[in-house]
One Martini backbone bead per residue (centre of mass of N, CA, C, O) as a GRO file, in nm:
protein
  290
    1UNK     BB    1  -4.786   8.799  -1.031
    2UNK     BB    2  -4.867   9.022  -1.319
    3UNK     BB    3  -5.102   8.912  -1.555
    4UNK     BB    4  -4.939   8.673  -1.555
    5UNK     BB    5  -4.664   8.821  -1.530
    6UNK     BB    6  -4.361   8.837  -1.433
    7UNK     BB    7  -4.190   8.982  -1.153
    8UNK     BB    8  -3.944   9.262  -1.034
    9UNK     BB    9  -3.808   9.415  -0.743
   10UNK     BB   10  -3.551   9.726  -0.753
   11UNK     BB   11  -3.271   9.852  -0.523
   12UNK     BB   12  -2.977  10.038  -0.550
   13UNK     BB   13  -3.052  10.085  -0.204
   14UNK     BB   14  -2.972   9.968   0.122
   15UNK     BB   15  -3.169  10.036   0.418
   16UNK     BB   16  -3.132   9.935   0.772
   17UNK     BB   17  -3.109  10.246   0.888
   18UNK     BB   18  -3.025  10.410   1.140
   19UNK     BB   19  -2.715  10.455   1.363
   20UNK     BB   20  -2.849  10.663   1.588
   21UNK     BB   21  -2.946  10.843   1.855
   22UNK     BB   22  -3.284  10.870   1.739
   23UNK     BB   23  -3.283  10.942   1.442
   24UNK     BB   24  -3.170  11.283   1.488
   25UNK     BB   25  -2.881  11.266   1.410
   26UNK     BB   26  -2.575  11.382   1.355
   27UNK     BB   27  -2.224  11.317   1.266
   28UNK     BB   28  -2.172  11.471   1.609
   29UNK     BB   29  -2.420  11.337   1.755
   30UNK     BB   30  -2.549  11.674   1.863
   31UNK     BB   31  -2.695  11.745   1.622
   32UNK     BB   32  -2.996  11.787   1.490
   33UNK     BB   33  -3.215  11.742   1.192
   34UNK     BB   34  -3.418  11.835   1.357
   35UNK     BB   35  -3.629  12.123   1.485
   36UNK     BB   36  -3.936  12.056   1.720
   37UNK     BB   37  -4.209  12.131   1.873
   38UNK     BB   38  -4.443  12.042   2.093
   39UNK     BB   39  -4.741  11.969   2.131
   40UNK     BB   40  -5.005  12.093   2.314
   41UNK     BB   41  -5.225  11.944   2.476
   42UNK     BB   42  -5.573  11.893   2.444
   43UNK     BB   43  -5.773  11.857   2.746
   44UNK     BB   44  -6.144  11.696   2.759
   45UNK     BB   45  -6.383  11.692   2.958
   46UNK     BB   46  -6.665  11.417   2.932
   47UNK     BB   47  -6.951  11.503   3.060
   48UNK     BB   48  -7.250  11.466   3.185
   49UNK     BB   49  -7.534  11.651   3.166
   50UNK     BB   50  -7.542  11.504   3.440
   51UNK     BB   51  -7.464  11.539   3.810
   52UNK     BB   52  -7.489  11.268   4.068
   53UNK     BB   53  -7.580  11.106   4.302
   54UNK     BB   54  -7.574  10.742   4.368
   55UNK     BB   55  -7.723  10.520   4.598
   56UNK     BB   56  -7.723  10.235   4.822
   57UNK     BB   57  -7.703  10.008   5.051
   58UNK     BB   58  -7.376  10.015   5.027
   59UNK     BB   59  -7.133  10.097   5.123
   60UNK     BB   60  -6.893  10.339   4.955
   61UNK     BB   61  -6.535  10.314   4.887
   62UNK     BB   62  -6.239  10.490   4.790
   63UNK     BB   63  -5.922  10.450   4.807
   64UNK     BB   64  -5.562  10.638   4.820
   65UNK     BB   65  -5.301  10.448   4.877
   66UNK     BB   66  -5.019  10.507   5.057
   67UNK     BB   67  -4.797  10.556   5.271
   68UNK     BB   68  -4.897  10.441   5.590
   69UNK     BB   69  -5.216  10.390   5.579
   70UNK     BB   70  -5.273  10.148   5.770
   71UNK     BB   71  -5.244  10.281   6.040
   72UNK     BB   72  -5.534  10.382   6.023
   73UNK     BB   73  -5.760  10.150   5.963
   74UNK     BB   74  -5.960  10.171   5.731
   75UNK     BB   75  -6.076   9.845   5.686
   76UNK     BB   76  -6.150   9.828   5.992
   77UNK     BB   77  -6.328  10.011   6.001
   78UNK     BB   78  -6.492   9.924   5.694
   79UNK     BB   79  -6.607   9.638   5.822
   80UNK     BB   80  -6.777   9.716   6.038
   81UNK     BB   81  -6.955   9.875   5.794
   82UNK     BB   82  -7.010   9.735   5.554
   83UNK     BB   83  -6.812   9.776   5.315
   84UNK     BB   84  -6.718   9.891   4.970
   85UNK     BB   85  -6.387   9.834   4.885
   86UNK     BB   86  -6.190  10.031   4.708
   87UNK     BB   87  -5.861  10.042   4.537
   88UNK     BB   88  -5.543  10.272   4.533
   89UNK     BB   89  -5.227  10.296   4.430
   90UNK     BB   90  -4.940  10.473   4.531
   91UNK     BB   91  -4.691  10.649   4.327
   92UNK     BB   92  -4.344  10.726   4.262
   93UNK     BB   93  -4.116  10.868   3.988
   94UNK     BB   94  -4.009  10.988   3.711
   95UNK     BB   95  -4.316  11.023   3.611
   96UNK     BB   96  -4.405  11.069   3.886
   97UNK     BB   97  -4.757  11.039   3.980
   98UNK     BB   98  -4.923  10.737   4.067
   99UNK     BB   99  -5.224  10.522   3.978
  100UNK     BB  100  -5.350  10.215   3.951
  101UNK     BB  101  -5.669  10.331   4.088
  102UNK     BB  102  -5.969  10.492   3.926
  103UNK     BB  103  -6.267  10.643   3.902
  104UNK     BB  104  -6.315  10.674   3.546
  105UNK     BB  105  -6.643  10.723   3.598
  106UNK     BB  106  -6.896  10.832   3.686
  107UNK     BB  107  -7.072  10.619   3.784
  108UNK     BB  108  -6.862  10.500   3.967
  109UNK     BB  109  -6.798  10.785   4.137
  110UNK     BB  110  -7.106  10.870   4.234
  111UNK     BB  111  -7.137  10.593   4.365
  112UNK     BB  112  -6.993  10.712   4.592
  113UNK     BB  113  -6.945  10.815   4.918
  114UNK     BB  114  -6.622  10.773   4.967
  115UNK     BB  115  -6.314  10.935   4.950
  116UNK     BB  116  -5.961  10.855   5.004
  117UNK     BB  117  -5.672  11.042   5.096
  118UNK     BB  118  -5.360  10.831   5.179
  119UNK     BB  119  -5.103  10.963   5.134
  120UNK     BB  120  -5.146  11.096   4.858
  121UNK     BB  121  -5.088  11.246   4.557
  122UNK     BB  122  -5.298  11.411   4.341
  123UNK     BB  123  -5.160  11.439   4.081
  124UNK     BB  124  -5.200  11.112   3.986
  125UNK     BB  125  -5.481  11.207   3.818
  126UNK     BB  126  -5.476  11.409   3.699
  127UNK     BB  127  -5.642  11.663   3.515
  128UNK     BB  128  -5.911  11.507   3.466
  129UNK     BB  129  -5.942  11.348   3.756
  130UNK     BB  130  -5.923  11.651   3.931
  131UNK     BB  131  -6.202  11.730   3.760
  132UNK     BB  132  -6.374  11.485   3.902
  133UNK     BB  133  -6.315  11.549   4.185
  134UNK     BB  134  -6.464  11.800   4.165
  135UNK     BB  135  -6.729  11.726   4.110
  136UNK     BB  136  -6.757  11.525   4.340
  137UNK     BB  137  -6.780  11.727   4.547
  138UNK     BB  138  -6.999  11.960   4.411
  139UNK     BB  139  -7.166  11.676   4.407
  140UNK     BB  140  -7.211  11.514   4.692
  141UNK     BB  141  -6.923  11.444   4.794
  142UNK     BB  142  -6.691  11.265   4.985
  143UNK     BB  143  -6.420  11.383   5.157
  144UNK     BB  144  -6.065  11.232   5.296
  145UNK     BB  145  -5.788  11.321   5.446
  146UNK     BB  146  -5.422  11.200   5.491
  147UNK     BB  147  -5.163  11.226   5.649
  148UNK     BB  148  -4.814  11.300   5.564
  149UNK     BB  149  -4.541  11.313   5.283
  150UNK     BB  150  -4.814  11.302   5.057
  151UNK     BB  151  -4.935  11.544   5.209
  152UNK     BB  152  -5.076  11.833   5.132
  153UNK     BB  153  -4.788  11.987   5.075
  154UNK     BB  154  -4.705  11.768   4.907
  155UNK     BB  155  -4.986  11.641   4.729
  156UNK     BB  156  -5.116  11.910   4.565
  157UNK     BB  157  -5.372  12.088   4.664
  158UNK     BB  158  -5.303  12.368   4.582
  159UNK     BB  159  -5.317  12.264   4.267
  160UNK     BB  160  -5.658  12.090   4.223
  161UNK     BB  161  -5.873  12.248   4.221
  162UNK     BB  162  -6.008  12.253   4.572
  163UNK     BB  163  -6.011  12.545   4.758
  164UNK     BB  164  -6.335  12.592   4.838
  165UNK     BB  165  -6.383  12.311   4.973
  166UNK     BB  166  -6.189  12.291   5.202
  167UNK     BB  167  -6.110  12.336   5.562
  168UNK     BB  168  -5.841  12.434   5.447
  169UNK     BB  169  -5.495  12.596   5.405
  170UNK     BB  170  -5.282  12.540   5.206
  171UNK     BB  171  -4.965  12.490   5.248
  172UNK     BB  172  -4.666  12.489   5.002
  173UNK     BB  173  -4.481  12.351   5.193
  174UNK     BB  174  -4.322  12.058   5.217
  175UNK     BB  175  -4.258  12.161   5.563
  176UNK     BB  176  -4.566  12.122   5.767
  177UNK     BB  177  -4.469  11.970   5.958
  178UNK     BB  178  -4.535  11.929   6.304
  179UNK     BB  179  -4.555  12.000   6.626
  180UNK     BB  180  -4.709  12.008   6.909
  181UNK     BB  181  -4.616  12.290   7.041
  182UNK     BB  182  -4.339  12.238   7.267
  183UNK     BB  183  -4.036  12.122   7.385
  184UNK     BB  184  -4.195  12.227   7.684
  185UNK     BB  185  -4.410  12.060   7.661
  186UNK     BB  186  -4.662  11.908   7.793
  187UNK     BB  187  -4.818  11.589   7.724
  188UNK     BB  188  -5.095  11.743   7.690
  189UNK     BB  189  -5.069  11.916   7.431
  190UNK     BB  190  -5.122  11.666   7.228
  191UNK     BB  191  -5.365  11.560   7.292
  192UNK     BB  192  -5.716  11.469   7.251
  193UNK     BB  193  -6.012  11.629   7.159
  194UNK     BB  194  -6.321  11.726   7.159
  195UNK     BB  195  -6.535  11.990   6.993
  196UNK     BB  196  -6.801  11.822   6.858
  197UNK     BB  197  -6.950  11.530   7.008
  198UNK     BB  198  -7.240  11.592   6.775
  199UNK     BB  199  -7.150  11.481   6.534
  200UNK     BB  200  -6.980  11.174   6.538
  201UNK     BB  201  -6.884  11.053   6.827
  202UNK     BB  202  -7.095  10.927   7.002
  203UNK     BB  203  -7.034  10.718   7.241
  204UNK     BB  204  -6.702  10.743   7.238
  205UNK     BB  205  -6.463  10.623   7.379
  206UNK     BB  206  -6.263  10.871   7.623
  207UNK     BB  207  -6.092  10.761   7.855
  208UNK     BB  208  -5.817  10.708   7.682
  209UNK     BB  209  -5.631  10.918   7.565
  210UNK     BB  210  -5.446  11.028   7.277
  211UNK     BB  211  -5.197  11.121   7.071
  212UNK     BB  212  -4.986  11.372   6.895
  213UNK     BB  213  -4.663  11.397   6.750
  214UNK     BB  214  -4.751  11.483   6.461
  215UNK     BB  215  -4.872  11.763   6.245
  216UNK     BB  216  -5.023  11.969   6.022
  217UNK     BB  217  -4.984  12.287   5.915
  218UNK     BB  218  -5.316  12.464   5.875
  219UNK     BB  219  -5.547  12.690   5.784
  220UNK     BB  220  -5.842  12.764   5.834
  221UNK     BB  221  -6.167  12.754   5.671
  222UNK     BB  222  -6.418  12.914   5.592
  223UNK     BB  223  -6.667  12.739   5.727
  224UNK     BB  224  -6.533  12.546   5.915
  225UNK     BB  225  -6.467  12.288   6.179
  226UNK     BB  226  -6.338  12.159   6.429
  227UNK     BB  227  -6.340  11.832   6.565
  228UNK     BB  228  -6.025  11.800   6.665
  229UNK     BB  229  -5.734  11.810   6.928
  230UNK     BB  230  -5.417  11.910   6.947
  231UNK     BB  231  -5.413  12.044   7.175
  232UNK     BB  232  -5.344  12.365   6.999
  233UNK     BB  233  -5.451  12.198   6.735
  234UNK     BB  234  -5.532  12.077   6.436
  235UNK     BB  235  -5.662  11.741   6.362
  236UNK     BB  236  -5.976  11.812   6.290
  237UNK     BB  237  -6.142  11.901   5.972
  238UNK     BB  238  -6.457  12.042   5.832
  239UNK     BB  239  -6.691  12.066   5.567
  240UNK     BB  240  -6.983  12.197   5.420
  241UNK     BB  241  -7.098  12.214   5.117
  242UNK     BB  242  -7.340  12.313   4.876
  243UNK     BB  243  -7.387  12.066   4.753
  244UNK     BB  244  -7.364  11.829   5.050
  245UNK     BB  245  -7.059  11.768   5.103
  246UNK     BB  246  -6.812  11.628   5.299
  247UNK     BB  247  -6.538  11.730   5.384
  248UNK     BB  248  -6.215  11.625   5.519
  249UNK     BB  249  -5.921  11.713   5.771
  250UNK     BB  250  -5.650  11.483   5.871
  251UNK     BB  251  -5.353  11.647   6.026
  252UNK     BB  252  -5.246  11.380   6.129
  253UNK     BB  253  -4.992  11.186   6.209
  254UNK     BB  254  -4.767  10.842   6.222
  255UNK     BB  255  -4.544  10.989   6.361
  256UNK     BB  256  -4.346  10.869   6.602
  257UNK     BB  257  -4.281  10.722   6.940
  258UNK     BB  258  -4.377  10.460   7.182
  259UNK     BB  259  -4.305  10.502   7.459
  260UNK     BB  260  -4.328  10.314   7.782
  261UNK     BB  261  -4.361  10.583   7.977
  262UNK     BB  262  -4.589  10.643   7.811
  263UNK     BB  263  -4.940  10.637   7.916
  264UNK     BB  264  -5.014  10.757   7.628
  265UNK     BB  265  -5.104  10.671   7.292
  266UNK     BB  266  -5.124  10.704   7.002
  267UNK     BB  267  -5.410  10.702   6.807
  268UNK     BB  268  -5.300  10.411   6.622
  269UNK     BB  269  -5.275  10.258   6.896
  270UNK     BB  270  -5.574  10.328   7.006
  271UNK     BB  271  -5.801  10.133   7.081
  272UNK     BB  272  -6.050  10.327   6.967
  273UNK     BB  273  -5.996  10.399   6.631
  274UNK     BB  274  -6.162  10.239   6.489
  275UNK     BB  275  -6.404  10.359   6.604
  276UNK     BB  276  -6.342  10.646   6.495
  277UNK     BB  277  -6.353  10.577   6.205
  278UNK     BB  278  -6.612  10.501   6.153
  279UNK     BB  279  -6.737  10.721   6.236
  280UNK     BB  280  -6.658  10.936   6.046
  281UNK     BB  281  -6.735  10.780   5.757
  282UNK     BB  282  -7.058  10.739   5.851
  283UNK     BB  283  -7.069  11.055   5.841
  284UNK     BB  284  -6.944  11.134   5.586
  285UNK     BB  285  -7.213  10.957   5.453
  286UNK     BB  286  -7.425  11.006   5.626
  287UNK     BB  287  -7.528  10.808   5.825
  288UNK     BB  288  -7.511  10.982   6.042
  289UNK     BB  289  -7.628  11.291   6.228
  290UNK     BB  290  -7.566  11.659   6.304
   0.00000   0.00000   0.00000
């Protein structure tokens, strides 16, 4: 009722929606009725005035986990270290490279001590995410990458506005790894050397050394030191940035078989790797000094 008197509202036409295929096609199923181009989103990160590290009692680390990380042993390494440890799983689909979880948030990014990219491909955070990653570099963050088939060439990094950080100059081909030396090469051409024990590594056993079957092929960049080789090629490489944090780039992989007959163990399965990998996170983070 409207002021007192009954009222009814008639509609001459019953309309129960369009038939169909997105409700913008001409009945040739085929002829859009409306043409219109998609306006470009325009994102802006929202800094806060000033960006630093803020450190705790409690070593604080991020994995993004993708494919194969696990056999690195980074959190049997960061349990040695009483560390606390969130995880983002990676993963990949129609809609490209995803990840479950990441500090979008910059309290949460600065207060890490190391960020550790394993196997997971860096465009999952997005144009936001990646301009995050890299404040997060240049004001004293740690980061450490580790080899796969979604990481280096495959990874996105060549992409992600962090090439001034990194140790390494990324190829491009999404076919980077490679064999350490040739296959008439003696099997000693493989094995891990350290390059420079007084960084990270004192005191690491390392009476049986391991070897590495496959690695990112890469060329070092200025200012980067080695710190371990597989053979004649660089398995691990470092540098430390302006702002004081220290990037990390493993390139060895976990890919090849472990056969019976010989002598020396793959790295990842070298008695040694835990404590190996505890070690280099401990100097990441600033731990033990250079």
């Amino acid at each position: 009722e409207r002021a007192g008197k009954p009222f009814e509202e008639r509609y001459p036409v019953f309309f129960p929606g369009s038939y169909g295929y997105g409700d913008n096609v001409q009945q040739d199923m085929t002829t859009p009725l409306i043409r219109s181009t998609r306006p470009q989103k325009h994102q802006e990160l929202m800094r806060p005035a000033k960006i630093e590290r803020t450190r705790g009692h409690r070593l604080k680390v991020f994995i993004l986990k993708g494919l194969n990380a696990d056999q690195y042993q980074l959190e049997e390494a960061l349990t040695l270290l009483g560390a606390e440890v969130s995880i983002g799983a990676y993963s990949i689909g129609q809609e490209g490279p995803r990840t479950t979880d990441f500090p979008f948030d910059y309290e949460a990014l600065m207060s890490c001590d190391t960020i550790v990219v394993a196997n997971a491909n860096v465009q999952c955070l997005g144009k936001l995410g990646l301009e995050m990653l890299g404040d997060y570099a240049t004001h004293g963050g740690n980061l450490l990458f580790l080899g796969g088939k979604s990481a280096y060439g495959s990874g996105g990094l060549a992409e992600a506005g962090l090439a001034g950080l990194l140790p390494v100059v990324i190829r491009t081909s999404l076919f980077d790894i490679i064999r350490p030396g040739t296959r008439a090469a003696t099997r000693d051409e493989a094995v891990l050397r350290l390059s420079d024990s007084q960084l990270a590594f004192q005191g690491l056993n390392m009476k049986s050394l391991p070897t590495c079957r496959y690695l990112h092929d890469a060329n070092i960049a200025p200012g980067a030191k080695i710190l371990v080789t597989a053979g004649n090629k660089p398995f691990l490489v470092a540098k430390e940035n302006d702002g004081g944090g220290r990037v990390a780039c493993l390139l060895g992989t976990t890919y090849g078989p472990f056969l019976e007959r010989e002598t020396r163990p793959p790295f990842q399965k070298w008695s040694g790797w835990t404590d190996f990998m505890s070690r280099l996170l401990k100097w990441l983070a600033r731990g033990s000094t250079a």
